[in-house]
N, C-alpha and C positions, 0 to 999 in steps of 0.2 A: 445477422449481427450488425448492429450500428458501428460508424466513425468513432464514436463517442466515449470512453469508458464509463462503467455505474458510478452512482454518486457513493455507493459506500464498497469497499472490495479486501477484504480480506485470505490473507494464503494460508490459513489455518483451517485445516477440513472439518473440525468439528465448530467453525462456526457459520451462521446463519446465514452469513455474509460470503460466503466462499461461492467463488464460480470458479469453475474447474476452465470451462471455453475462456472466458475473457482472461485467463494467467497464461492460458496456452498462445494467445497472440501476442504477450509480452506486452504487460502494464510498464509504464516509467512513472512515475512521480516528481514531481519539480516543488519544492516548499520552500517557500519564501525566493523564490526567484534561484532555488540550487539546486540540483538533482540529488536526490535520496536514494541511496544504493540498496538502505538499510529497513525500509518501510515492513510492518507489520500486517498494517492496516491503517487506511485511511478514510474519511466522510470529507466530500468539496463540501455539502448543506451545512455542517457544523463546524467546519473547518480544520481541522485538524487531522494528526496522523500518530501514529503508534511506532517506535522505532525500536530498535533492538539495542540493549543496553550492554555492552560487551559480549563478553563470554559466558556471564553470570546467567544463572538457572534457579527457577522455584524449587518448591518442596516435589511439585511433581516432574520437573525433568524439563519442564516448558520456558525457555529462554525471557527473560525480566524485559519487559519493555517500559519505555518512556510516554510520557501523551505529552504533545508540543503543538501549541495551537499556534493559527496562521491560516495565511491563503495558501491551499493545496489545490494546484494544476498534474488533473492526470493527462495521460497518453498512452496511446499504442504503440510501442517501439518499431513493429514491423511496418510503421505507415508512416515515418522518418524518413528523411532524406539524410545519408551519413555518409 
């Protein structure tokens, strides 16, 4: 496994995008220069991130998210100095 996290990483298991290893090192995200507690799913190549929009839920049960474009900085949390 690289330093590096992938360019796109999603925590929803049915998508395409999901790595089960890279969530298990503990992904950070930093957008626009802030840490995102609240990330979905992000792309650094397209820039942007998916954020979770309260408490609000679709028709299937799956929490509403936002898309907020921007420079997104990922990280590995476990490879922090805290």
């Amino acid at each position: 496994m690289t330093d590096t996290p992938p360019d796109r990483l999603s925590v929803d298991p049915s998508s395409p995008y999901y790595d089960a290893d890279a969530l298990a090192r503990g992904v950070g995200v930093r957008f626009k220069g802030q840490e995102k507690t609240n990330v979905d799913e992000y792309c650094v190549s397209e820039g942007w991130v998916r954020v979770v929009a309260g408490n609000a839920k679709d028709r299937r049960g799956q929490p509403l998210t936002l898309k907020l474009q921007g420079p997104v900085e990922p990280y590995f949390r476990n490879g922090e100095a805290e």
